[in-house]
MINUDREN-927627 format. One record per residue (C-alpha): residue in one letter; residue number from 1; x, z, y. Coordinates in steps of 0.05 Angstrom, whole numbers, plus 5000, padded with zeros to 4 digits. Example, Ala and Ser with C-alpha at 12.3 -4.5 7.8 and 13.67 -1.06 7.14 Angstrom:
segu rokol->A, tinu->1, x->5246, z->5156, y->4910
segu rokol->S, tinu->2, x->5273, z->5143, y->4979
// end
This chain:
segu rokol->X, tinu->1, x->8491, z->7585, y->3356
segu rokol->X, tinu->2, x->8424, z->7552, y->3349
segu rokol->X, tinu->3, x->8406, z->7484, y->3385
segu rokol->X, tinu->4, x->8366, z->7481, y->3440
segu rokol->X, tinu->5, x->8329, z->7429, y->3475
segu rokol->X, tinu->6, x->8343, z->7405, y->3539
segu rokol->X, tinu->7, x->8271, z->7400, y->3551
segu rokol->X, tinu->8, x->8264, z->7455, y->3608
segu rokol->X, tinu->9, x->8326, z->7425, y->3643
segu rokol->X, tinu->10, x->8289, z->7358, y->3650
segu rokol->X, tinu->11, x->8219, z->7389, y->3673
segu rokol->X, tinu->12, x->8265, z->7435, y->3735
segu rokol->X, tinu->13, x->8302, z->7371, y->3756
segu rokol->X, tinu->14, x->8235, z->7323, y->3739
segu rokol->X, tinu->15, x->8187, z->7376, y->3783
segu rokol->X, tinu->16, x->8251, z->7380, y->3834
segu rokol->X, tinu->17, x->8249, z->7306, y->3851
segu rokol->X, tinu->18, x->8181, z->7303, y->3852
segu rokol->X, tinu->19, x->8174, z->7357, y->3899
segu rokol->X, tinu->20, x->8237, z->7325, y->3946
segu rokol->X, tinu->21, x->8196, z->7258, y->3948
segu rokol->X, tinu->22, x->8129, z->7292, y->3960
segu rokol->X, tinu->23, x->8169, z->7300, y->4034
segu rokol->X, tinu->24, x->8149, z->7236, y->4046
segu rokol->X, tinu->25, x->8074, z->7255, y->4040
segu rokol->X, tinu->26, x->8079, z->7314, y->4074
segu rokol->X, tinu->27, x->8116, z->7285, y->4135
segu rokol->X, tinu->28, x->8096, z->7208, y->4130
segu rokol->X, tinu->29, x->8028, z->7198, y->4098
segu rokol->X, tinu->30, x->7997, z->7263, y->4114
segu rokol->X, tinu->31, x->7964, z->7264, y->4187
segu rokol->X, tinu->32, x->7984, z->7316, y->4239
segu rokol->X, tinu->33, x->7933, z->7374, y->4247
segu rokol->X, tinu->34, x->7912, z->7369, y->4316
segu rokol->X, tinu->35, x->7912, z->7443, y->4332
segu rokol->X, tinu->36, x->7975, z->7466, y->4299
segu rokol->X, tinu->37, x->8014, z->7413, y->4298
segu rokol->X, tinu->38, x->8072, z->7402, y->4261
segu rokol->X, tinu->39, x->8080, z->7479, y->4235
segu rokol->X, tinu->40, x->8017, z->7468, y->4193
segu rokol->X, tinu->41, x->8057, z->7433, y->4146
segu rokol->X, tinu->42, x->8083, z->7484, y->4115
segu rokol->X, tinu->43, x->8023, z->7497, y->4081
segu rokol->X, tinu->44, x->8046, z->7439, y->4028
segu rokol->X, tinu->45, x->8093, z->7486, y->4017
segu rokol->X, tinu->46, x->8065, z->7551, y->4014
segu rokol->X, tinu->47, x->8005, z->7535, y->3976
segu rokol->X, tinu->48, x->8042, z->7515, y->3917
segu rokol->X, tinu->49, x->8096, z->7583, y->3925
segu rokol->X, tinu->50, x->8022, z->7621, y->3923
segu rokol->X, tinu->51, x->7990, z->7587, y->3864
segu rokol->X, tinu->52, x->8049, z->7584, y->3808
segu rokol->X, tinu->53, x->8058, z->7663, y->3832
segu rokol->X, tinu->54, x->7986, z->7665, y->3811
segu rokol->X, tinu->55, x->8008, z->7633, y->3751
segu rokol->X, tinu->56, x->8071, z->7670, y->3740
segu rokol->X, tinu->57, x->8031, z->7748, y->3735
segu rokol->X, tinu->58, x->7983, z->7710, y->3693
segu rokol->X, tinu->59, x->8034, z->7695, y->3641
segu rokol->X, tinu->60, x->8052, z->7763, y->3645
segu rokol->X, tinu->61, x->7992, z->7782, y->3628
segu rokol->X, tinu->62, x->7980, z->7741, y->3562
segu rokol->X, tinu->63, x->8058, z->7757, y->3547
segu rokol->X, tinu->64, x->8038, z->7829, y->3544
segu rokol->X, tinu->65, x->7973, z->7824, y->3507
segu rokol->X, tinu->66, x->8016, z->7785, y->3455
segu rokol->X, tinu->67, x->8067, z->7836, y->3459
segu rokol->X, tinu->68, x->8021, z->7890, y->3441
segu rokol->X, tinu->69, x->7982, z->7850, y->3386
segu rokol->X, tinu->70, x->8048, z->7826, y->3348
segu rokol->X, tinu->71, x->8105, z->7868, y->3375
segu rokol->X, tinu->72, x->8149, z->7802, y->3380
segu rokol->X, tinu->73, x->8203, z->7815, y->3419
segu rokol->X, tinu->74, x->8203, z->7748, y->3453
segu rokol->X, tinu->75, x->8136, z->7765, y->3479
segu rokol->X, tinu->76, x->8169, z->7818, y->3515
segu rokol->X, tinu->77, x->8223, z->7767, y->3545
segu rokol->X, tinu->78, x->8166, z->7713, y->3566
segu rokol->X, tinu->79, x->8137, z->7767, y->3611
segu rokol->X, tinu->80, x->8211, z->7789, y->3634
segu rokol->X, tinu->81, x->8228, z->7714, y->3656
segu rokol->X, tinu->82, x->8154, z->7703, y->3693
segu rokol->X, tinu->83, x->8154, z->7754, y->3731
segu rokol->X, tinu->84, x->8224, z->7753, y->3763
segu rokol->X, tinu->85, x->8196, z->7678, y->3774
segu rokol->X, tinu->86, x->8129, z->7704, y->3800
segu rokol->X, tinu->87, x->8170, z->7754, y->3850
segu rokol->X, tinu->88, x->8214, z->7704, y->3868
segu rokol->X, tinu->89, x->8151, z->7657, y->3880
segu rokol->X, tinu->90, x->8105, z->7704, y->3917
segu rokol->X, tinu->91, x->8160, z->7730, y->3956
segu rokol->X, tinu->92, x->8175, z->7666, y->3996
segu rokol->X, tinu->93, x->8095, z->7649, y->4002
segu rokol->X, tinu->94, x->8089, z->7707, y->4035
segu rokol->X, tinu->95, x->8160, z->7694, y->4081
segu rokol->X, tinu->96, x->8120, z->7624, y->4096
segu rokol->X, tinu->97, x->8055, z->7651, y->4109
segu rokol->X, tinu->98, x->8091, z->7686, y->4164
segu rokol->X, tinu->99, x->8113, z->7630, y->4185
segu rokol->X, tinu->100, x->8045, z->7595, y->4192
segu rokol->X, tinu->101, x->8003, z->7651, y->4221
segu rokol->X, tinu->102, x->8055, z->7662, y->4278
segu rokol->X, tinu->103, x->8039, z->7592, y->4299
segu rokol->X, tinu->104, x->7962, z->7599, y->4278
segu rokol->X, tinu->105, x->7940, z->7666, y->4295
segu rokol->X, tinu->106, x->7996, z->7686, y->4346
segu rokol->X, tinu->107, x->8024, z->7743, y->4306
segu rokol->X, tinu->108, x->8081, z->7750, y->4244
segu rokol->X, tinu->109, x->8028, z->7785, y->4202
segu rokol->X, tinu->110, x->7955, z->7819, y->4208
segu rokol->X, tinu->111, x->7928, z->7862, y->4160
segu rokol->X, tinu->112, x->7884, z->7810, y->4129
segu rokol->X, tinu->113, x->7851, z->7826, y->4065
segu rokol->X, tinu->114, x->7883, z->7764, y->4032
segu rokol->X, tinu->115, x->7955, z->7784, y->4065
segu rokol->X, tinu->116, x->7946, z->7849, y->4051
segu rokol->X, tinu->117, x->7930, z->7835, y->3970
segu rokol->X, tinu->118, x->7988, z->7787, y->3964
segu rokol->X, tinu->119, x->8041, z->7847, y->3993
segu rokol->X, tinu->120, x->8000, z->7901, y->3951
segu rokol->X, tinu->121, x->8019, z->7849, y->3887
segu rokol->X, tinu->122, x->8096, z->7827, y->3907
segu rokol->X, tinu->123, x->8106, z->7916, y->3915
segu rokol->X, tinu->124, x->8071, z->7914, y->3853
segu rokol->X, tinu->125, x->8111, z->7867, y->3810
segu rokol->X, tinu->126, x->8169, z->7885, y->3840
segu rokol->X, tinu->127, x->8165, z->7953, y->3813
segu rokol->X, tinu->128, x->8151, z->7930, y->3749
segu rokol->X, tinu->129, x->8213, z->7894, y->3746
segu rokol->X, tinu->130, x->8248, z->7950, y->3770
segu rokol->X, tinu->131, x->8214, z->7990, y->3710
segu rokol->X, tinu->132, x->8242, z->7941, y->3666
segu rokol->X, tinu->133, x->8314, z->7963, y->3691
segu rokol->X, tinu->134, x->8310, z->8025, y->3665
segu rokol->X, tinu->135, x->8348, z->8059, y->3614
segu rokol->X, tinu->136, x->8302, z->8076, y->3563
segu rokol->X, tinu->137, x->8296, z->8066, y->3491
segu rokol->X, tinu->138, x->8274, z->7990, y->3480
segu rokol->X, tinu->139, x->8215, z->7989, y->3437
segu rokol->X, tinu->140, x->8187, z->8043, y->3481
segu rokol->X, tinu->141, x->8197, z->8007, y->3541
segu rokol->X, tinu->142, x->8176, z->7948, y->3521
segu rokol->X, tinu->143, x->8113, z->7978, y->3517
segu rokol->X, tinu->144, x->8097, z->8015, y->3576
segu rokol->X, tinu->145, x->8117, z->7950, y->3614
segu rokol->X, tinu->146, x->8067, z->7914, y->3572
segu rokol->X, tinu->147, x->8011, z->7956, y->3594
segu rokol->X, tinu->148, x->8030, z->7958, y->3659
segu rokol->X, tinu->149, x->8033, z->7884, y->3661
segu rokol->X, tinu->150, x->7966, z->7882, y->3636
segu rokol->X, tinu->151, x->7944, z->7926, y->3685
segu rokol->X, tinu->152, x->7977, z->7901, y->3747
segu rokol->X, tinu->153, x->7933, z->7832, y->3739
segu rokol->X, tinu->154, x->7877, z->7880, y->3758
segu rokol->X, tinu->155, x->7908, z->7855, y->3837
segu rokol->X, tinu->156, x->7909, z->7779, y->3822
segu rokol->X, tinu->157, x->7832, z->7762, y->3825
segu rokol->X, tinu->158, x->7830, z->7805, y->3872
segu rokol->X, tinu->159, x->7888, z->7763, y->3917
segu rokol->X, tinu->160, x->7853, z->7694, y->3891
segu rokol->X, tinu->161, x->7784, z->7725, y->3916
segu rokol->X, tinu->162, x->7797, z->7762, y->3968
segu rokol->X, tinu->163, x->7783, z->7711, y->4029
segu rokol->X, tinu->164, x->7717, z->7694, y->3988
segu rokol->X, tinu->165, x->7699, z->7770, y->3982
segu rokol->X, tinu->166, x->7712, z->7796, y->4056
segu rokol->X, tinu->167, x->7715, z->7769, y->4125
segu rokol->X, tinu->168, x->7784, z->7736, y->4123
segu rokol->X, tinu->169, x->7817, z->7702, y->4170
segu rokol->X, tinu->170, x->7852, z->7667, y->4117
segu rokol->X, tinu->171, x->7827, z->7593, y->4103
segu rokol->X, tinu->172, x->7798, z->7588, y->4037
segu rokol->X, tinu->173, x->7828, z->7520, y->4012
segu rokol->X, tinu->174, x->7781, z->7475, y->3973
segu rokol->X, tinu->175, x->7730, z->7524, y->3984
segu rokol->X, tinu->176, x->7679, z->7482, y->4021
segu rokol->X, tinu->177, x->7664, z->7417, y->4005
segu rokol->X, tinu->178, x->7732, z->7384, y->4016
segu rokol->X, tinu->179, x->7757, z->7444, y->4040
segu rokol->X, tinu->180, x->7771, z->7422, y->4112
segu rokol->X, tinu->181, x->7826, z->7371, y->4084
segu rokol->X, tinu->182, x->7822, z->7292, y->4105
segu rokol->X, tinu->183, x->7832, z->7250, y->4043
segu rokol->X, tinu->184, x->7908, z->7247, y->4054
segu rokol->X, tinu->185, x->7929, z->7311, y->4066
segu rokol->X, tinu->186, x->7882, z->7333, y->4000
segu rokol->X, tinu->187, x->7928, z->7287, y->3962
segu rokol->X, tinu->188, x->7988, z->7310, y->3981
segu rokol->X, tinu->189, x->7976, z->7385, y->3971
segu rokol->X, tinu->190, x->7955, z->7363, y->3900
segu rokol->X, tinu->191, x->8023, z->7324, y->3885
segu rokol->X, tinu->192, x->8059, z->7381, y->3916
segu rokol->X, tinu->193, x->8024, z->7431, y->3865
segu rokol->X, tinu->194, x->8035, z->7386, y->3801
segu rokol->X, tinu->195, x->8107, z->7371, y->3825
segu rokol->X, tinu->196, x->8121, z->7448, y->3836
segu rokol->X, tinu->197, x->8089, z->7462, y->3768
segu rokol->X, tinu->198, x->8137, z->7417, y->3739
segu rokol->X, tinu->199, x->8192, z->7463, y->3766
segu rokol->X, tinu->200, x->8162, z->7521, y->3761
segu rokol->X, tinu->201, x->8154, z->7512, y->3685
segu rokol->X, tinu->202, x->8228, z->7493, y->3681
segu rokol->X, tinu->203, x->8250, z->7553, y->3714
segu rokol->X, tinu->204, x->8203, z->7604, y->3673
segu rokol->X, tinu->205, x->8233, z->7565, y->3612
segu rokol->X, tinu->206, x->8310, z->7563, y->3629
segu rokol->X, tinu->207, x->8301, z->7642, y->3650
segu rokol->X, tinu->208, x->8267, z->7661, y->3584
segu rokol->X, tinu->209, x->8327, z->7614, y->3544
segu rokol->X, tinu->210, x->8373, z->7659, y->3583
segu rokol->X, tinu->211, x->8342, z->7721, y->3562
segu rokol->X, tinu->212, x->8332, z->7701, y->3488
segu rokol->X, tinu->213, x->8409, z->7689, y->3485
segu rokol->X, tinu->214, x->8428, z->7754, y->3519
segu rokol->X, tinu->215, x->8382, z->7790, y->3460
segu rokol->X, tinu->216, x->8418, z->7758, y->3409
segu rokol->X, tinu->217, x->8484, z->7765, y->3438
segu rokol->X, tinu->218, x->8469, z->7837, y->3440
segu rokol->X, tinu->219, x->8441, z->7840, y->3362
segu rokol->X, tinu->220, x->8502, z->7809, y->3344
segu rokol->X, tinu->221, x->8552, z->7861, y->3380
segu rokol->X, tinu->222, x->8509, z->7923, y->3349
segu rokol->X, tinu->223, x->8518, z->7880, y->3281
segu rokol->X, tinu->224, x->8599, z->7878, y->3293
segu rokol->X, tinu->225, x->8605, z->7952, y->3318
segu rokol->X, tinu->226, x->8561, z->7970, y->3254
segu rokol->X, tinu->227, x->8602, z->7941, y->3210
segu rokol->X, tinu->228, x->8669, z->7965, y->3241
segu rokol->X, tinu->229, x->8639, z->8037, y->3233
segu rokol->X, tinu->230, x->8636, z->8026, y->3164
// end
């Protein structure tokens, strides 16, 4: 078996500690927001759920491009491990979205263009992964999932955009100048994003590790049953 590096093990558990000791910013050094109170913390949460989802379908994207060009397998495996991540990701910034426009707007969910987007995506991505599932030949599915990645990230812009585009009721964050943030809470959404991307690129890496071992667990089985045949 080859030798791996235990490089993507140190980034999950480096970006996990970071993010456990970025509590302290978000509950010590960060102010209270007068009108929501304590709820709108959970925006140093969701923010960085939302943005390494973002980043997630985008690596899909480039994975399938690369996929196409070179017809490397691993490609193929890249996009497979970012967007169970991205699912995974987007999934839980929408659960805590919910969670901060019940206390913002009064309601679980509204049909905000930015809300809206963000579900369109998760439905989207989620069938893609549930395209992946099927039984087809592997070269030729491999293939239709690359395109399809390619052209789900049609919906990402859009998601990123979309409170810049139409009249949302979704803040734009860092939009305006300072975005609306005081000084401390802007730092601590920014260590909470680094810190997550830290685990988020742990995660994307362990998952595609995983992946790459089932393929060649697999190559090696068709290998034995080959040469028992003969």
């Amino acid at each position: 078996m080859p030798k791996f590096s235990a490089l993507p093990q140190w980034l999950a558990l480096l970006g996990g500690l970071a993010f456990a000791a970025c509590q302290w910013l978000i509950y010590a050094y960060a102010p209270v927001e007068q009108t929501l109170g304590l709820p709108q913390k959970i925006f140093y949460v969701h923010l960085p759920l939302a943005w390494w989802a973002l980043m997630s379908f985008f690596m899909v994207f480039l994975g399938s491009i690369a996929y196409l060009w070179r017809r490397n397998p691993a490609a193929d495996r890249l996009c497979a491990a970012a967007a169970e991540t991205g699912v995974l990701l987007s999934g839980l910034a929408l659960v805590t979205g919910m969670l901060w426009a019940r206390r913002s707007w009064g309601v679980w969910w509204t049909w905000d263009p930015r809300l809206t987007t963000t579900l369109i995506m998760w439905f989207i991505y989620a069938g893609y992964l549930v395209l992946r599932g099927l039984d087809l030949p592997q070269q030729r599915r491999n293939v239709v999932c690359a395109v399809v990645g390619i052209v789900a990230f049609l919906d990402v812009p859009l998601v990123f955009l979309s409170a810049r585009i139409w009249r949302s009721i979704h803040p734009a964050v860092f939009g305006n100048k300072g975005g609306g943030l005081e000084p401390e809470m802007r730092l601590t959404v920014i260590a909470c994003v680094i810190s997550f991307g830290l685990l988020w690129a742990g995660l994307v890496w362990i998952r595609k590790r995983q992946l790459d071992l089932a393929a060649r667990l697999d190559a090696l089985q068709q290998n034995r049953l080959m040469q028992e045949g003969l």
